[in-house]
N, C-alpha and C positions, 0 to 999 in steps of 0.2 A: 904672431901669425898674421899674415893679410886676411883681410875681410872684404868678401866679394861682391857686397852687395849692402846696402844704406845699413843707419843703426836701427833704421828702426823695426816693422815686422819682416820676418825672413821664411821661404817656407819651409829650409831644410836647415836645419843647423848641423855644422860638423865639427863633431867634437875630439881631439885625439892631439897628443905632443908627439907625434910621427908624422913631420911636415910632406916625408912622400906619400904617404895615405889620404891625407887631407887635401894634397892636391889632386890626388889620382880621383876621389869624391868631385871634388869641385869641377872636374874637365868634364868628367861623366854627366853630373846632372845640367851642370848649365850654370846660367847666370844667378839665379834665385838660389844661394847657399852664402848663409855666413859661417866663416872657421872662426872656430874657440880652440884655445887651449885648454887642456884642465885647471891650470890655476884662474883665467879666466871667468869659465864656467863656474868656478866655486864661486866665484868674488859676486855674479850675476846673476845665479840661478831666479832668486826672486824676481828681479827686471825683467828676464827672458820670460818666466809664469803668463803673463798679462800677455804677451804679443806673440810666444813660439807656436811655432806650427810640429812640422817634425824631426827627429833629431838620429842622428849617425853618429855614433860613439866608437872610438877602439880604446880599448881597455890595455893596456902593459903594465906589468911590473911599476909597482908605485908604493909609497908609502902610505898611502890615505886607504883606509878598510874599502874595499870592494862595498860592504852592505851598506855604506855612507853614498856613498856613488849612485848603486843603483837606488836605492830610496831618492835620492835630487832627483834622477835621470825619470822616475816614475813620476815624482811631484810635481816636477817643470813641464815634463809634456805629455802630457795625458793624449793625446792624440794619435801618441805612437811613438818610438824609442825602436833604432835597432842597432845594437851591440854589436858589435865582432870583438870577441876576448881571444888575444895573445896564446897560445900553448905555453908560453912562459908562466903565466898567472896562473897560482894554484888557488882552483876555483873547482865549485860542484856545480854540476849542474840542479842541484836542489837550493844552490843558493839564490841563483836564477826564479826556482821555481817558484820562492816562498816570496815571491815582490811578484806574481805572476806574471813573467817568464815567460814565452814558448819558446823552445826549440827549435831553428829552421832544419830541415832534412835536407842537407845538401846542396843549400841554394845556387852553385854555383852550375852545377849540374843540370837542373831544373830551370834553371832561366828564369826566378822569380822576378815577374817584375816591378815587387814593393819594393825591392832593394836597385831597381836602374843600373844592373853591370859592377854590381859589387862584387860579385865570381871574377871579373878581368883580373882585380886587383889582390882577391884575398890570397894571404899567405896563409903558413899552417896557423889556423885560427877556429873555432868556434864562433856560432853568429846564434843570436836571441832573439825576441821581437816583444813590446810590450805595445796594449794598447787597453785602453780604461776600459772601452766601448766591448771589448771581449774580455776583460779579467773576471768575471762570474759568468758562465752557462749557465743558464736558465734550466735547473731541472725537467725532467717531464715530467714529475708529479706534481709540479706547482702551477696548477693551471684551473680554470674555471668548472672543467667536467670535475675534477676531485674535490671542489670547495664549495661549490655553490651547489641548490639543491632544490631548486626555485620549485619542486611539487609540496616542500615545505614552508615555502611562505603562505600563510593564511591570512591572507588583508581582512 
């Protein structure tokens, strides 16, 4: 696959062995996108840890487990990850959900604009979104008024 931009930091990586998807990424977002293949990506995940930013993935029909993927796709860029999965690929949405996962509702519809005009191009697909900074909510019970109780401190 061509790589659109230096080796070294990138802010969008796209990741997918369906060169018209990767291109159809690359027009959209601009000059800041390097494309990986999946074999690629395996071979690099570690290198990409230190320098990636955010990463665009499509998922097809593959022989390497789905739950191996997305564990890299979470570990390599904790800053955000968004999937489009195949309707080829038999996947649940729970498997999604236990590497925490969301669900986009429709993004193409909605005109999300985390994903930059990814509705132009998606086919019959599925799309997820991971990001470190939201994989735990913050209860509401875990908070200062139910923990602290400062009329019981006695100095």
């Amino acid at each position: 696959m061509a790589q659109s931009s230096a080796e070294g930091s990138a802010g969008l990586i796209c990741i997918a062995d369906d060169l018209d998807w990767a291109d159809a990424v690359s027009q959209s977002a601009g000059d800041n996108v390097r494309t990986l293949s999946w074999a690629e990506f395996d071979e690099s995940a570690l290198e990409l840890a230190a320098s990636a930013g955010i990463a665009l993935a499509y998922l097809a029909p593959s022989d390497v487990p789905l739950d191996w993927r997305l564990g890299n796709l979470c570990r390599t860029f904790p800053k955000g990850v968004v999937v489009e999965l195949s309707l080829q690929v038999a996947a649940t949405d729970e498997q999604f959900f236990a590497y925490g996962f969301r669900k986009f509702a429709n993004h193409a519809s909605q005109g999300d604009e985390r994903v930059a005009g990814l509705g132009e191009f998606q086919r019959d697909s599925r799309c997820f979104e991971f990001q470190l900074s939201n994989y735990k909510l913050v209860p509401d019970w875990l908070n200062a008024r139910f923990w602290a109780h400062p009329e019981r401190f006695h100095l």
